[in-house]
N, C-alpha and C positions, 0 to 999 in steps of 0.2 A: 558568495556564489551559492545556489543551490544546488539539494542534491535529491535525485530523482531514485525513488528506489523500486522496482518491480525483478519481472522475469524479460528477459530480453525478445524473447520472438513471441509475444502476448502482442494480441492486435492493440488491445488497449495500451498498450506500453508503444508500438509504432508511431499511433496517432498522436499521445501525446510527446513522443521524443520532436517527430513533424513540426504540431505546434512551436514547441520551443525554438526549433531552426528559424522556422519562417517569424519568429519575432523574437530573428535576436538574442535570445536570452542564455548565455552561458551555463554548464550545468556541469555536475559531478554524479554518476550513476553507479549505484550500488545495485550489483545482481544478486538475489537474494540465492539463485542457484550455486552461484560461486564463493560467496561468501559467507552464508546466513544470516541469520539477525538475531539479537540477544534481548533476553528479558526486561533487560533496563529499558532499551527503546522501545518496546512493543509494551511498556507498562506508560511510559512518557506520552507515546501516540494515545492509549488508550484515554487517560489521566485528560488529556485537551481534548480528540476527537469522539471518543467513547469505544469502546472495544464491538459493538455491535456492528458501528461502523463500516471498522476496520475487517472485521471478518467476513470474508466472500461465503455466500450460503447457496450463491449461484451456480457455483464452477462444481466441474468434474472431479476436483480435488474432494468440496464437501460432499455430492454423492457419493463418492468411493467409501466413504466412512462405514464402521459400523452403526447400527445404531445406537447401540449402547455409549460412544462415544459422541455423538450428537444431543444425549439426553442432559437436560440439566445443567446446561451452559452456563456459565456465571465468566465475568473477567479473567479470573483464575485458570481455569480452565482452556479461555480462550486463547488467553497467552501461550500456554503451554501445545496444544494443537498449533497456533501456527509459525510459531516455534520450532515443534519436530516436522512439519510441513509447508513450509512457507509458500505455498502455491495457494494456501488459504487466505494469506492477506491479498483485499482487494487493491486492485492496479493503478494507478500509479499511485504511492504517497510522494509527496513531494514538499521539502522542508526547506527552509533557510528564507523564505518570502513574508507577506505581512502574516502570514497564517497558513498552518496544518493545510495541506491539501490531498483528501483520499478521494480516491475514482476522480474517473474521465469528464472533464468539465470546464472546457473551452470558457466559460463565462465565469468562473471560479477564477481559471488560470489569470485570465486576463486582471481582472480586480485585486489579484494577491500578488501578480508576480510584475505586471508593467508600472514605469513610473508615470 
């Protein structure tokens, strides 16, 4: 089984829970709000997907930032931000399919996740 990990009321996290209904696809969802996420897996995601990725630069979460905390990014770093903030990892990661899947991407989903 897979398991879908975001923030629950993210439109990006709607359309893909959607997705998965309408084909089928059983899943296991980790809230990062209610749970968090630990260094191990956000080194493992980085390690296959690359941590630049994984890091939303989009959202409200990286505006809020200082800038001093934006400067000079490296893996390290980036772990550690969305780590204490997980609204910084981009939406949905989705694991246990033929392959890592970060952000929303119907034509991804379908290729890693159906048989």
């Amino acid at each position: 089984m897979i398991t879908i990990y975001g923030i629950k009321n993210c439109n990006s996290m709607k359309k893909a829970f959607d997705w998965l209904a309408a084909n089928g696809i059983e899943y296991h969802f980790h809230d990062y709000k209610k749970s968090g996420i630990d260094v191990a897996t956000l080194e493992r995601w980085a390690s296959e997907a690359g941590w630049k990725k994984l890091l939303n630069t989009q959202g409200l979460t990286w505006r809020g930032l200082e800038e001093s905390e934006k400067q000079d990014i490296d893996a390290a770093r980036a772990i550690a931000l969305m780590v204490a903030k997980p609204s910084l990892i981009k939406r949905p990661v989705i694991e246990g399919g033929r392959q890592l899947l970060v952000g929303l991407d119907e034509s991804a989903f379908a290729a890693a996740l159906k048989d």
